[in-house]
C-alpha positions in Angstrom: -15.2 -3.1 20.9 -15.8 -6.7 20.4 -12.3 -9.3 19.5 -13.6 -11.1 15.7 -13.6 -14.5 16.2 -10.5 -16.1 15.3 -10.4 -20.2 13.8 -7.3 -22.0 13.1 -8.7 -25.1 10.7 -10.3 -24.9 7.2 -13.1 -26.8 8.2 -14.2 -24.1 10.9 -13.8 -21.6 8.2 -15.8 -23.9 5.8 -18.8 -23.6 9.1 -18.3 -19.7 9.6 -18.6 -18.8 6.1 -21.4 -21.0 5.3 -23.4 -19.8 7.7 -23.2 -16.6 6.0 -24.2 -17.6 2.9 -27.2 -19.3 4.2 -28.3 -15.8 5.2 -27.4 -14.4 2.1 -24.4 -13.0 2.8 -21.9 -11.0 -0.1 -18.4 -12.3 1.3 -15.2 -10.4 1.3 -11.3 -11.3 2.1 -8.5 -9.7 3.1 -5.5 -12.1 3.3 -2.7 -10.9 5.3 0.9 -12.1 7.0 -0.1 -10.1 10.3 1.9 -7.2 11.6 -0.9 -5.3 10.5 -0.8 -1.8 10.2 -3.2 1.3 8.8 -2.5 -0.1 5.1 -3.9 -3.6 6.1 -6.9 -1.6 7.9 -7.3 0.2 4.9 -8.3 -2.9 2.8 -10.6 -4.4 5.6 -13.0 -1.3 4.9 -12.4 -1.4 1.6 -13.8 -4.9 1.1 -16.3 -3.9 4.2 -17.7 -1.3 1.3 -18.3 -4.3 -1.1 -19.5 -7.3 0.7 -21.7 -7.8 4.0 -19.3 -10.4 5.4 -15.4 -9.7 6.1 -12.9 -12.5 6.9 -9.0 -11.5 7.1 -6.3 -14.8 7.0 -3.3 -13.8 9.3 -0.7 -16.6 7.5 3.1 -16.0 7.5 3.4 -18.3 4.4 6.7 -20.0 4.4 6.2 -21.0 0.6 7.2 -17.4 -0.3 10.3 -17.5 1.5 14.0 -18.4 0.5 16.0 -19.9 3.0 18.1 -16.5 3.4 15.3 -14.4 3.9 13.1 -13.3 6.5 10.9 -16.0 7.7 12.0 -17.0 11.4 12.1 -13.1 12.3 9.2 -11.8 10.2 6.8 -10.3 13.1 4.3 -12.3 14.7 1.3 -10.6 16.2 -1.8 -12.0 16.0 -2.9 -10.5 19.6 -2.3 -7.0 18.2 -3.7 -7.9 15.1 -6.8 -8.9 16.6 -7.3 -5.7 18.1 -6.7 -3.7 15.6 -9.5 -5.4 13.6 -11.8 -5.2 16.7 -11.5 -1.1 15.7 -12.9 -1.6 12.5 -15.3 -4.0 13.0 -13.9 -7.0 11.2 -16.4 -10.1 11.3 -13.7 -13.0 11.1 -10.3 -13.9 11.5 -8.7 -17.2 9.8 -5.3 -18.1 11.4 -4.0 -21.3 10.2 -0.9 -23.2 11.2 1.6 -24.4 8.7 0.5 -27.5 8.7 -2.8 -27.2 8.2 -2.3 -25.3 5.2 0.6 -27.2 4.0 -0.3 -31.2 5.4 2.3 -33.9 5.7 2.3 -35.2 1.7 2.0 -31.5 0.3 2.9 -31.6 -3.1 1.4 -28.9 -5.6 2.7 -25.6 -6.7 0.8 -23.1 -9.1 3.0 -21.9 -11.3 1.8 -18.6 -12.9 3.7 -17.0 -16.2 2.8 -13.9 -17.5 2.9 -10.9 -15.3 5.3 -12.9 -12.6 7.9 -12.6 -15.1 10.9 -10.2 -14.5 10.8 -7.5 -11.7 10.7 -10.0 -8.6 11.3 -13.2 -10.0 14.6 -11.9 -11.4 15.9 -11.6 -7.5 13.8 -13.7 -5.6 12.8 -16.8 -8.5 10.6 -18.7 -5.8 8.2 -15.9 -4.6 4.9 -15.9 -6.7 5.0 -19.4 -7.0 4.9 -19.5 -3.2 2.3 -16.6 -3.7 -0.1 -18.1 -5.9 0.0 -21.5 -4.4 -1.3 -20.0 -1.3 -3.6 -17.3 -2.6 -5.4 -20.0 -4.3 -5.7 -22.3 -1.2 -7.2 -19.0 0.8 -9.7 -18.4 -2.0 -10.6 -21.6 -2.8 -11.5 -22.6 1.0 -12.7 -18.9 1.9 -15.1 -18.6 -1.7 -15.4 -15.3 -1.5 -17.2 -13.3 -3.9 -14.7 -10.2 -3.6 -10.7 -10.2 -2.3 -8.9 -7.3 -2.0 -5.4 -6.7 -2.1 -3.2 -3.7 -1.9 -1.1 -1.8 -4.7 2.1 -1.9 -3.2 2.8 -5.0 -4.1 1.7 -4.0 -7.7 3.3 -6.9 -9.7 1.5 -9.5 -6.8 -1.9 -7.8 -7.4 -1.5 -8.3 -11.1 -0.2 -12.0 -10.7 -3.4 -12.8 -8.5 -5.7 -11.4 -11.1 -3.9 -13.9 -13.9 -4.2 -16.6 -11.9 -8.1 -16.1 -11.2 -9.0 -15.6 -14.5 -6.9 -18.6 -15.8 -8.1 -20.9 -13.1 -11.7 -19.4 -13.5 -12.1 -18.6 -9.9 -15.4 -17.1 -9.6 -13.9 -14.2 -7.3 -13.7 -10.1 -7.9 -9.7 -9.0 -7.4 -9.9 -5.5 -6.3 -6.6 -3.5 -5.7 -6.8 -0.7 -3.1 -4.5 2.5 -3.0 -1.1 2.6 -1.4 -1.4 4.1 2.0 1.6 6.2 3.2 3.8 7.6 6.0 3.5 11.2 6.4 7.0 11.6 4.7 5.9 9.2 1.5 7.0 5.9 2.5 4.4 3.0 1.9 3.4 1.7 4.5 5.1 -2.2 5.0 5.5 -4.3 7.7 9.1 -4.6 7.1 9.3 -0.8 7.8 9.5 -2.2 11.4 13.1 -3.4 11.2 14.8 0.3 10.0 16.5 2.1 11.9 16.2 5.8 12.4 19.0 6.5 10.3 17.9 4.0 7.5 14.4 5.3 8.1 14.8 8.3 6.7 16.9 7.0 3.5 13.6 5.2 3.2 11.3 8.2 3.1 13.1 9.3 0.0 11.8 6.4 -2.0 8.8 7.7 -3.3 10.6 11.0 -4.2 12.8 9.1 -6.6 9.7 7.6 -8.0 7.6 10.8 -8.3 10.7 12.3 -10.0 10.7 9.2 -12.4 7.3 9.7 -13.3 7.8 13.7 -14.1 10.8 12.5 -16.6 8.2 10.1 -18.6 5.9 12.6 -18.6 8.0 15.0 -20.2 8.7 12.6 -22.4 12.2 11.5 -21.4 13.0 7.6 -22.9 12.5 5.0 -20.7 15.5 3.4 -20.3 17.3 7.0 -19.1 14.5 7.6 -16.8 15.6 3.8 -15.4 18.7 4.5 -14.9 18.7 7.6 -13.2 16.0 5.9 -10.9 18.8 3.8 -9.8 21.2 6.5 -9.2 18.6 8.7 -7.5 18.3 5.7 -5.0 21.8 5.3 -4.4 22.5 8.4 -4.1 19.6 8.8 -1.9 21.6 6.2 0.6 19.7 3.2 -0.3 23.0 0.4 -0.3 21.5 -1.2 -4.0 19.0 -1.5 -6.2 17.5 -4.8 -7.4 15.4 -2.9 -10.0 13.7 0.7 -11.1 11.1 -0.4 -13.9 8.6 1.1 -15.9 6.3 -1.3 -17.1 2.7 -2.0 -19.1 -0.1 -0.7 -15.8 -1.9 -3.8 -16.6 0.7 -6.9 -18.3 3.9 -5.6 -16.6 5.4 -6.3 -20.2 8.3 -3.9 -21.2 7.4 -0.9 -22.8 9.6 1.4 -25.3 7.8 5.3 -23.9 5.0 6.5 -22.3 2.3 5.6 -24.8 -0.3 3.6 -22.4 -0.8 3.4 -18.6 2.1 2.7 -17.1 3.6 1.5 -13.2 6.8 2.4 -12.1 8.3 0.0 -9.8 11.2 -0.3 -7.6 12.8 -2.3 -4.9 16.3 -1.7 -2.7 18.0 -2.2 0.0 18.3 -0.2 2.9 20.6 -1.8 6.1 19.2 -5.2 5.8 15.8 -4.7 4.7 14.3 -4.8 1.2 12.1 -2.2 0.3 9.2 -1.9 -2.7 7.0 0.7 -3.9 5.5 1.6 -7.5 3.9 4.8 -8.6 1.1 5.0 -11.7 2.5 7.0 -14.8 
């Protein structure tokens, strides 16, 4: 089980990558913050099935982070990481510093409306543009001809495909399943810092959410099965709720009832840690 080969500036990425074009390569990406687990693996052979070529970034972006929040404890692994990928065979890994993504000077922010608007943005107002700004920087020196994300972060996925069709990046978007815990619970890095007690409050997440999608389907209105989302959570032992949603599947626009695909979404707190999942309708 060979280690990929891991560089740490653009310009070796730049060499890597062209080399594989030379020979005709298809290339994929996978952009990550590290602390990988299965659902991260799950998107390496995903892309693995639609490009010759695989290159996952390992970047803890500090763009996307408010001062309160979880930057200076947010896991670091990139030896683990690195092994993990070895198992499924993952050709490159790009593992940039701060500063060479962000150089003394840095001074641009994409700023992307549409599908960013409510959900996250309501609680954390700095996130996608943090998001976007480096998702662009990661496809623009990467040039792949496929990237693919996960669904978990559904309202992400959606923001990233905006922002490559309105900058005409010439790049496929693929979103890839959610990948659970035996008990439901999406799989998410942050699922590192519960404990056991808040741990299984957790696992009830996606019950709330299945339950949510039963009431739309039999035809409840909208805004009830909203609000008995929330109270399903709390009650559930989640501490709050920043949102329970249901939303247009592909603008995240409000919707009155059930009559297009639809997302749930949701995102609470548990102890201190912030959890999100969504569920198709």
């Amino acid at each position: 089980m060979k280690t990929p080969e891991i560089v740490h500036s653009i310009a070796n990425l730049h060499a890597r990558v062209g080399a594989w074009r030379k020979n005709g390569a298809r290339v994929g990406m996978v952009p990550t913050m590290g602390a990988l687990h299965e659902g991260h693996l799950s998107l390496v052979r995903e892309t693995q099935s639609r490009a010759d070529k695989v290159v996952a970034s390992i970047f803890v972006n500090p763009a996307q982070f408010a001062p309160h929040e979880d930057f200076d404890r947010y896991p670091r692994t990139l030896e683990t990481d690195a092994e993990k990928l070895a198992g499924v065979g993952l050709d490159l890994i790009f593992a940039p510093s701060v500063a060479e993504m962000y150089p003394a000077g840095f001074a641009t922010k994409i700023d992307v409306g549409g599908p960013s608007l409510g959900l996250e943005t309501d609680f954390r107002p700095h996130f996608f543009g943090g998001v976007a700004t480096v998702v662009t920087k990661l496809l623009t020196a990467t040039l792949p001809d496929v990237a693919v994300f996960g669904e978990k972060d559904y309202q992400q996925l959606m923001v990233i495909k905006r922002l490559t069709v309105d900058l005409n990046l010439p790049v496929e978007i693929v979103g890839a399943p959610i990948i659970r815990e035996a008990d439901g619970l999406a799989m998410s890095s942050r699922n590192a810092y519960l404990k056991p007690d808040e741990r299984a409050v957790a696992g009830r997440m996606n019950v709330v959410l299945n339950d949510a999608v039963a009431r739309l389907k039999h035809g409840d209105a909208v805004d009830q099965v909203e609000a008995f989302g929330k109270s399903d959570l709390l009650e559930a032992g989640f501490n709050s709720v920043d949102y329970v949603a249901v939303r247009d599947a592909a603008t995240l626009e409000r919707i009155a009832r059930l009559d297009r695909p639809a997302r749930i979404l949701a995102a609470a707190k548990i102890g201190g840690t912030r959890l999100i999942d969504n569920m198709a309708a």
